[in-house]
C-alpha positions, 0 to 999 in steps of 0.5 A: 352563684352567689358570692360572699365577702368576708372579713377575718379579724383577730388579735395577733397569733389567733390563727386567722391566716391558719383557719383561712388555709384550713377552709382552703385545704378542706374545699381543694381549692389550694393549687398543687404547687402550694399544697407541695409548698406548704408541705416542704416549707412545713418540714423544714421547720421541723412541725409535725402538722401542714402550716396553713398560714402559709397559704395566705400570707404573701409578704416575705415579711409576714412568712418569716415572722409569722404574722399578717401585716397586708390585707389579703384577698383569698378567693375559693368557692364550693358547689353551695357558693363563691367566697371572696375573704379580706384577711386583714393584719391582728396588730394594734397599728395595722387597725386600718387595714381592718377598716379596709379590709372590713369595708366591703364585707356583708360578714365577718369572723372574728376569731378568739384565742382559747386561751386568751379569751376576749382581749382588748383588740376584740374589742377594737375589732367588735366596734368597727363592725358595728361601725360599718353595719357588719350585720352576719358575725361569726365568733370562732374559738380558736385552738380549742385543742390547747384547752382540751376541748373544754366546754366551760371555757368556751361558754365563758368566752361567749358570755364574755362577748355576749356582753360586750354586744349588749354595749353596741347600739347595732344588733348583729346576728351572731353566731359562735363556733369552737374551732381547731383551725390547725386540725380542722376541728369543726371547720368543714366537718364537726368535730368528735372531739366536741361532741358537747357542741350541736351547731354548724361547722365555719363552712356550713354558716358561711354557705347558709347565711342569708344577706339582705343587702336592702337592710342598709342599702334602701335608696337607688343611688346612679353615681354618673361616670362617663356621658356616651355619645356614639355618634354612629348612625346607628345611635346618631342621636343617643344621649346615654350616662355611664354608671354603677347603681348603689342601694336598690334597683331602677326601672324603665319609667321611674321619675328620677331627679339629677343631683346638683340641678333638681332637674327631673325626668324619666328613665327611658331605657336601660342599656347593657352594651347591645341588650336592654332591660327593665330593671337593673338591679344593685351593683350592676353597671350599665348605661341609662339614658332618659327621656329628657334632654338635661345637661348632665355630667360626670359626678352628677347623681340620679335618685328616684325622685321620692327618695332625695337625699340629705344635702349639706355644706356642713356634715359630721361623720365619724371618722377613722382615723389612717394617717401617721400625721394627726387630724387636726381642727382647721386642716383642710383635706379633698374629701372624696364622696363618690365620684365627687371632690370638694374641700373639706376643712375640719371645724371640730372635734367634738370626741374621740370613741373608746372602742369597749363602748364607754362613755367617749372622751371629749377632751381629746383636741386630735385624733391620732392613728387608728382613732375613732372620733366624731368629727365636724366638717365645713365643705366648699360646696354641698354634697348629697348624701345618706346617712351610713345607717341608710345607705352604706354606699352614699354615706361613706367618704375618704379624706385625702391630704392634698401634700402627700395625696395620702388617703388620711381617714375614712368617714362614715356620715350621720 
């Protein structure tokens, strides 16, 4: 059964944590002991309804005041599909953990007051998922019972934000749904309340949309992790390399090229503990070994020989930016690509992004937290990569302070 990433984004108080303890609720996926939780937790602050929030937020901190500070991983599932759902905090100073918890999603709901309408942390939360190539949106208007149910204001908001994806240079597919999450409203059912709106509730979108994960993963890319040498007389002489594969499968008799040394070769078996396969597919890990003996470690990297990646000692990405402590031009970092480590010093700054996709500012001389900015980097030693619009996977890296060990940005190459 197919499983499905998701993550929740929204301004403070929009109901994410609420919409998520709805769907919960509605496919009895919420243990009994919860259900019970909630209901006596509900009662004693005197609401006439189930507080869902209190299904996701963990934190003694976020259930005493009412907000999600944590990225939270909720996990449920119906006969159609399995879900896995990051529910990331809606506070301005919390904008990383929405690129954490964004940055393995294949879909995202960003979630709307009706009252509020698009606001400028919309904004902030649109750009990071056209940033990190979130190609299935979902809008959801929420606490539509708070306007009565009206039809015109939620046309207006979809307008609203129907504009503000024109401004974006990454065309998603976007749907839009009004929604009482407290009440259920067009969340696993649709709702009579609103009869004006004819499309599919938040369940039925997320158990139909289709993900085509080879429109930003086109190249296979074998990351080695441990070298196997048994040593057993069964496998007296096997020579084998340990890995996860990234972007798109690799067969038994592909040509691959090894990355730093340009050596080339032939996959001469695919191997998954005792069985053997032809062809192994994305995100599966599993041992290859070739036909060739090449001296291949840790860290090295395997391509099919016609599709090589970029190699560079001089990259630029743009970066977001996580640490309290800001970036500065000259600083150095470990950057971290893969199971890679190099150096890294900033060589400049060239701009800093506006999240509502206007003109970017160009006189910013750092880059502070929970910044977006296009930054220029010298490394110690080339590293070989894709472009992140090619390969999401290849084309992404994490700065780390080399004092503090801190993961300092997350980096999204060109």
């Amino acid at each position: 059964m197919q499983v499905l990433k998701i993550a929740t984004a929204g301004s403070v108080d929009d109901g994410k944590s609420t919409l998520i303890g709805r769907l919960l609720y509605d496919t009895n996926s919420l243990p009994s002991d919860k259900l019970d939780a909630i209901r006596e937790s509900s009662l004693r602050k005197g609401f006439d309804y189930l507080d869902f929030s209190l299904a996701t937020d963990g934190l003694v901190a976020e259930r005493e005041q009412g907000i999600t500070i944590d990225v939270a991983h909720i996990y449920f599932s119906t006969p159609k599909r399995r879900f896995i759902i990051a529910d990331a905090p809606g506070h301005v100073e919390f904008t990383r953990n929405m690129v954490t918890g964004a940055s393995n999603a294949q879909v995202s709901i960003i979630l709307i007051d009706a009252r509020k309408g698009v606001v400028e942390q919309t904004f902030r939360h649109f750009y990071i998922n056209s940033l990190l190539r979130i190609k299935n949106l979902m809008v959801v208007v929420n606490k539509m019972d708070l306007v009565g149910f009206d039809k015109q204001r939620f046309l207006d908001i979809k307008k609203a934000f129907e504009t503000l994806a024109e401004k974006a240079g990454y065309q998603q597919q976007i749907s839009y749904v009004p929604i009482s999450a407290l009440h259920g409203d067009n969340v696993a059912t649709l709702s009579d309340k609103m009869p004006w709106y004819t499309g599919d509730t938040v369940l039925d979108l997320l158990e139909s949309i289709q993900v085509d994960l080879t429109d930003i993963n086109r190249q296979a890319r074998f990351a080695v992790q441990h070298v196997i040498r048994p040593k057993t007389n069964e496998f007296h002489d096997f020579r084998g390399f340990a890995g996860k594969l990234t972007g798109a499968p690799l067969s038994v008799g592909d040509e691959i090229t090894v990355l730093p040394s340009l050596n080339r070769s032939r996959i001469k078996e695919i191997r998954f503990y005792k069985d053997t396969f032809e062809t192994a597919n994305p995100g599966s890990s599993f041992v290859l070994s070739i036909e060739d003996e090449i001296n291949i470690s840790r860290g090295d990297m395997m391509v099919k020989s016609s599709e090589l990646p970029i190699q560079g000692k001089q990259i630029s990405a743009k970066v977001c930016w996580m640490d309290t402590q800001p970036l500065l031009v000259g600083k150095t970092f470990s950057l971290q690509h893969g199971v890679n480590r190099v150096m890294a010093k900033v060589d400049a700054l060239e701009s800093v992004y506006k999240t509502d996709f206007s003109a970017a500012d160009t006189s910013q001389t750092h880059l502070n937290l929970n910044e977006i900015g296009q930054v220029r980097l010298k490394l110690s030693k080339p590293i070989f990569y894709d472009a992140y619009a090619e390969n999401k996977f290849n084309g992404a890296f994490i700065l780390i302070d080399n004092q503090s060990h801190f993961t300092s940005g997350v980096g999204l190459l060109d």
